[in-house]
C-alpha positions in Angstrom: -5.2 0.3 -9.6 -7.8 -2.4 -8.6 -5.5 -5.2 -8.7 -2.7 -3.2 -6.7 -5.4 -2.1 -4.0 -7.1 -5.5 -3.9 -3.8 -6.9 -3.5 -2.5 -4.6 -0.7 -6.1 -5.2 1.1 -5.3 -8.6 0.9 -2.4 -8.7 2.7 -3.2 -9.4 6.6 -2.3 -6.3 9.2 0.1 -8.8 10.9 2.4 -9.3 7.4 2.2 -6.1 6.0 5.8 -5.6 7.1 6.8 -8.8 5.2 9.3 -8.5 3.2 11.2 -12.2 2.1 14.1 -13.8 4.0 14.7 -16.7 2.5 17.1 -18.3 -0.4 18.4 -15.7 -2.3 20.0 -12.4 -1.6 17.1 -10.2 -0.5 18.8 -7.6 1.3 17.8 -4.6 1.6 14.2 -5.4 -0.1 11.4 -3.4 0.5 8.4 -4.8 2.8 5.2 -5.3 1.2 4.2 -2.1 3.3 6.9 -0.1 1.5 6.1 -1.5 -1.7 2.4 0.2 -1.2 3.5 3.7 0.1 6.3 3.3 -2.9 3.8 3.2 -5.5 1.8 5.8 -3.5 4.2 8.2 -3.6 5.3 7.8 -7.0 1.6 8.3 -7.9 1.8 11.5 -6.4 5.0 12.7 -7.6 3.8 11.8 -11.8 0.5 13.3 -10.8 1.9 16.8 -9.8 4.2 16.9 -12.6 1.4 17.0 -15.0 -0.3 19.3 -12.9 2.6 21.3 -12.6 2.7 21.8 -8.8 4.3 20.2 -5.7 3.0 16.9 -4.2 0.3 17.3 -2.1 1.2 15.2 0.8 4.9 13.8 1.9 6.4 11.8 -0.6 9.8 11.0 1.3 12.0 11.0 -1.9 9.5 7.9 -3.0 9.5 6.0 0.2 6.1 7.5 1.7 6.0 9.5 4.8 7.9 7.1 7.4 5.1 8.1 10.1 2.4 6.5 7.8 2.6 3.1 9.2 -0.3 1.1 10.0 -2.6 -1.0 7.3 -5.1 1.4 7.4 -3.1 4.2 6.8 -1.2 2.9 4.1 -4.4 1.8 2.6 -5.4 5.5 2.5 -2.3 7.0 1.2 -2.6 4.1 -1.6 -5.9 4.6 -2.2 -5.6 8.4 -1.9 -3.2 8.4 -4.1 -4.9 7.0 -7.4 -7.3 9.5 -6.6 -4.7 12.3 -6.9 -4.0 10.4 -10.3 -7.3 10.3 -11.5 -7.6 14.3 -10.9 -3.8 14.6 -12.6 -5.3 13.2 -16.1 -8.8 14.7 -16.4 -8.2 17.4 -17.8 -5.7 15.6 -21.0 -6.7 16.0 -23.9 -5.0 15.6 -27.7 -3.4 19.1 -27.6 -1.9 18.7 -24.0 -0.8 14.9 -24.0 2.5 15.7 -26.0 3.2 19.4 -24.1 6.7 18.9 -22.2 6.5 19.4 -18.6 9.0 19.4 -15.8 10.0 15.4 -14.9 9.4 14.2 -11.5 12.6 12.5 -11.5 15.8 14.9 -12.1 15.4 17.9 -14.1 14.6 16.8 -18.0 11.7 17.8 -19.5 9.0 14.9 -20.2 6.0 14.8 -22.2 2.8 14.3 -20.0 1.9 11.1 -22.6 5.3 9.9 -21.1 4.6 10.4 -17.3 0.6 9.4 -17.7 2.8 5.5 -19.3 4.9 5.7 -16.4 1.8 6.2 -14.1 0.3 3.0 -15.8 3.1 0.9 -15.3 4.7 1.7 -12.6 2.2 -0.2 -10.1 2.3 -3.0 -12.3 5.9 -3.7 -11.6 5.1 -3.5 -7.8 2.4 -5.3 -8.3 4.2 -8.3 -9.3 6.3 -8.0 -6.1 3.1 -8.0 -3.8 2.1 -10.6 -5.5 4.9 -12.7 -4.8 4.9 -11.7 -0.8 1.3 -12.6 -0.4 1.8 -16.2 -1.9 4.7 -16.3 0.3 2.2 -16.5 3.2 0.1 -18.6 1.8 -2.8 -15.7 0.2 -4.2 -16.4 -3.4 -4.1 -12.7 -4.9 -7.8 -11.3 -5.2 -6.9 -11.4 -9.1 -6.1 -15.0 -9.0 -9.3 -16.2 -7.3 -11.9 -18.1 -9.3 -15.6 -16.1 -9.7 
């Protein structure tokens, strides 16, 4: 969560609909913007499966709400939406981590230890991508700075 958020803050208001151009076939990749409201909405959609409701704010399939646009409110949904996660897990415990629950994605059953590993990793595989887009521009992730 910190690195992810750090990173996104990082990103200047003027680039945060980056998305590479260059060598290589990057068509069709997601902008660093859509990267953030991607992992936001994914947070969301693994948080209310172990909660057993309906996300609680638009998840466009896992795109985000398309009229969330802006740095700052991206930052919010992002920032909101580790919160949401945060309130998905408190309650786990021993006896509930291995209980099946409806999957967010298609209509399997999952155990919550499942979705809480997806909710883990998930960022981090994003993360690497905004990563790459803010050394694209010439930005030192947060992570990678010295003390």
């Amino acid at each position: 969560e910190k690195e992810v958020v750090d990173a996104a803050e990082a990103m200047p208001e003027d680039k945060f609909n980056f998305a590479p151009t260059g060598t290589g076939d990057f068509k069709g990749v997601r902008t660093f913007a859509q990267q953030a409201k991607h992992i936001a909405a994914v947070n969301y959609m693994l948080g209310a499966s172990l909660l057993g409701e309906k996300p609680p704010v638009d998840v466009n399939g896992e795109s985000g709400p398309a009229n969330v646009t802006s740095k700052a409110d991206i930052m919010k949904y992002l920032k909101d939406s580790f919160a949401y996660a945060h309130k998905s897990v408190a309650g786990l415990d021993a006896n509930t981590l291995l209980e099946q629950v409806k999957a967010p994605f298609g209509d399997r059953p999952m155990t919550r230890v499942a979705i809480v590993t997806i909710m883990i990793y998930h960022p981090y595989d994003h993360y690497g991508q905004m990563v790459e887009y803010l050394r694209m521009n010439s930005i030192i992730p947060p992570a990678s700075r010295g003390q």
